[in-house]
N, C-alpha and C positions, 0 to 999 in steps of 0.2 A: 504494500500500500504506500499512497506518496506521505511525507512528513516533510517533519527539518531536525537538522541538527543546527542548534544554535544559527546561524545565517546561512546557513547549506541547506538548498531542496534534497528530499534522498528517498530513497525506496527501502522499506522496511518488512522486514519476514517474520515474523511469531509463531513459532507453531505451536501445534496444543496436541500433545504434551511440550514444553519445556526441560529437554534433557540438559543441558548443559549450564554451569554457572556463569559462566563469562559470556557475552557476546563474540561475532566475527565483524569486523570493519573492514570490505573490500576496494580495493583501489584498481584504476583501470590503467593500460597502457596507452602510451602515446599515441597520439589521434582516435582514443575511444573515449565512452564517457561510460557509466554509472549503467546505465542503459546496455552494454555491451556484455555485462557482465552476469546480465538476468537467469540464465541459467544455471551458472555456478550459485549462484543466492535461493534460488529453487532447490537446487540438490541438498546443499545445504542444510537448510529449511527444515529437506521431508527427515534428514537426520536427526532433529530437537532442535540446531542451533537457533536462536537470534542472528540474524543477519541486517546489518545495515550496507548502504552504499549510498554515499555523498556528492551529492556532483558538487564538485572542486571546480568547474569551470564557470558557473553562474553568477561567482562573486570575482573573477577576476578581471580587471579595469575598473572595479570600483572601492569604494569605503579603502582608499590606497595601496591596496593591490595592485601589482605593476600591471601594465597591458599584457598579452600571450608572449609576442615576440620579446617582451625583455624581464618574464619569469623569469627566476632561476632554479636550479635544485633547492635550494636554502628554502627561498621562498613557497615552494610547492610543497615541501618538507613540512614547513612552518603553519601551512593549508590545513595537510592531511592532521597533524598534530590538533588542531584547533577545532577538528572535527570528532577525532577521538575524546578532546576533553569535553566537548556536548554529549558524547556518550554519557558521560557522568558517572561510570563504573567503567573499572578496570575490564581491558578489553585487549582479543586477540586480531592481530594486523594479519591481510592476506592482499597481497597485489602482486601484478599482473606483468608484463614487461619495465616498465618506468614506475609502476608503482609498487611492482616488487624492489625496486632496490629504494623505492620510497619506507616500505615496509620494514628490509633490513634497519634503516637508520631509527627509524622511532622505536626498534629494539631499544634504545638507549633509555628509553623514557620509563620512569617506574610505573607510570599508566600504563605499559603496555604488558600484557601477561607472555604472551609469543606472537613472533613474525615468521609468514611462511612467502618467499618471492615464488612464485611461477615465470619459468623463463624470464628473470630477468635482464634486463640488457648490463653488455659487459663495460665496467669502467675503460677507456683507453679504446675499446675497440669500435672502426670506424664501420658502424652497422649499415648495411644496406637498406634498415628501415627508412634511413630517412637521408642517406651521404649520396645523391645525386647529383648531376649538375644543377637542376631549377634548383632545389634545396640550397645546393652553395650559392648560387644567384639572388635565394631568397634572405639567405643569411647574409650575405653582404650589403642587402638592402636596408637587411632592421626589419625583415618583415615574417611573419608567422612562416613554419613549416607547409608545405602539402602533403599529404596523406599517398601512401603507396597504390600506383598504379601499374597497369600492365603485368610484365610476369610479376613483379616485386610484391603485388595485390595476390594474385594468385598465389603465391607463397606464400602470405600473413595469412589469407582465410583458409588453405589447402584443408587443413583438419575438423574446420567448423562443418555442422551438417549441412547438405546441399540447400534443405529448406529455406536458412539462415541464412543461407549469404547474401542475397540479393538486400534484403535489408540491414546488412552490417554495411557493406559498401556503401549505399546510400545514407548513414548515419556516423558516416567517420567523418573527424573534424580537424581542423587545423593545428598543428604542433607547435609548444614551445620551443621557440628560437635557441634563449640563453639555455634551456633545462639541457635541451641536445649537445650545446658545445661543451657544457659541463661535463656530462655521460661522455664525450668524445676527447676532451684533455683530462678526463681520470681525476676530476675537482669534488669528488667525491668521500671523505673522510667517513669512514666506518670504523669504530670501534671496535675491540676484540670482548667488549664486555656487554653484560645488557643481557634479556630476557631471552630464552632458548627460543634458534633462529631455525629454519631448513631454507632450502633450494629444492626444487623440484624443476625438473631442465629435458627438452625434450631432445633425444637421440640427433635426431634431422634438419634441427633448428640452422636455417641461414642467417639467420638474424641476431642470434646468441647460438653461436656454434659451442655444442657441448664441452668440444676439450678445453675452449677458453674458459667457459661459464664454472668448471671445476677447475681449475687452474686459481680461477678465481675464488673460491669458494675455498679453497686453502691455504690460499695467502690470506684470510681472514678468518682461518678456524674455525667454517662453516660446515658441516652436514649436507649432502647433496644427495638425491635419487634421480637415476635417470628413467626416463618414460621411453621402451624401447619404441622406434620406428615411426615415430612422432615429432610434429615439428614445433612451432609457436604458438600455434592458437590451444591453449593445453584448456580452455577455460571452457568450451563445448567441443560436442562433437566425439570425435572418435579417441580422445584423449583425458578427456574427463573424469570416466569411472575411475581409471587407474592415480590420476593427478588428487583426485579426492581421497582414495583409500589409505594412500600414501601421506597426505598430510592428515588425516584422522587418527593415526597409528602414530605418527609423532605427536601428536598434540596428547593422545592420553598416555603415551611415554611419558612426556617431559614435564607434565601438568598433574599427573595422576591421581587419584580419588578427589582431591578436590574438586575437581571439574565436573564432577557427576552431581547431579542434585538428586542424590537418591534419601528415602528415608533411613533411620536409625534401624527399625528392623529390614530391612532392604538389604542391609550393611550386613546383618546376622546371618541373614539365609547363604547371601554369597561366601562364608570364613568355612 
């Protein structure tokens, strides 16, 4: 159903029953939005969690928010943070290419219980997603990214289902400028400390090639699973079940009985 989170419009999941103590806060990849991500927030859902998703883009150009083209990570960081502390309880972070390494960073935060990145993009490495010529053209203008097209498109949506894509296409939107060159000169500072983190990363991925995204994932003493024969779009589609079960089995690993909102005799049956 739609809400807010404090100045954020956002789409919200309850389910009934209520299995889980903490919330998930999901964040989307460059050039998607909150909207992109509705099936992962559904799967979710049918498992007990609370699910929130914030569109981050509705307030940006305004209330001093920089315009698109001259976000930064900081400032997009500082976004998803602001949207977490509208949660108003301790809450678990899940994002998506850019918003998973959005995700990694607010590990740092004691609001946050764990961060799970899907396919996130790699520091340093100059991504296909968005390093084309118009893009360098765009960025040396000062002006917002364009969203992948051609094979580049067909490569982001390849694992989404067929149904879906036509309408993912038509609802992708213009890229932060500074957020990209950040992700592209590796101006991204992660911590080695902060709340249990994973990486879940897809085998096939052109865009976050797996051997970097674990390369990565070690030089910052992260956890990683790979999703065999799969690429980017791990959030539907034919990569989902597996990307889900995988972050489920970390989260009551590293979370454990608390997470459950079971009753006291509940507790007895299961010893």
């Amino acid at each position: 159903m739609d809400t807010r989170l404090g100045r954020f419009p956002a789409q919200t999941e309850l389910p009934d029953p209520l299995k889980f103590a903490w919330p998930i806060l999901v964040l989307p990849e460059m050039f998607t939005t909150a909207r992109h991500l509705a099936t992962l927030v559904g799967y979710f859902s049918t498992m007990g969690w609370e699910v929130f998703a914030p569109d981050l883009h509705a307030v940006i150009g305004q209330g001093g928010t920089p315009p698109l083209e001259k976000l930064d990570f900081e400032q997009l960081t500082e976004l998803a943070g602001e949207a977490v502390a509208a949660v108003g309880r301790e809450t678990i972070v899940i994002g998506h290419g850019l918003g998973g390494l959005v995700a990694l960073k607010l590990a740092e935060r004691a609001s946050v219980k764990a961060a799970v990145a899907i396919a996130p993009l790699v520091p340093g490495y100059r991504t296909p997603l968005f390093m084309n010529l118009a893009n360098r053209i765009r960025t040396w203008q000062g002006r917002p990214l364009n969203p992948p097209s051609g094979r580049m498109l067909f490569e982001f949506i390849a694992d989404a289902d067929v149904y879906s894509r036509t309408q993912i296409i038509k609802t992708l939107i213009p890229g932060a400028t500074a957020t990209a060159q950040d992700v592209l000169k590796d101006n991204i500072m992660l911590l080695g400390k902060g709340a249990p983190r994973l990486i879940v990363a897809g085998e096939s991925d052109i865009f976050a090639p797996y051997q970097m995204i674990e390369a990565f994932a070690h030089r910052i003493g992260m956890p990683i699973v790979k999703i065999p024969g799969r690429g980017h779009w791990l959030i539907g589609g034919r990569g989902l079940e597996r990307t889900i079960n995988e972050i489920q089995r970390f989260l009551v690993r590293s979370l454990g009985r608390d997470l459950l909102l079971l009753y006291p005799e509940e507790w007895k049956s299961e010893e």
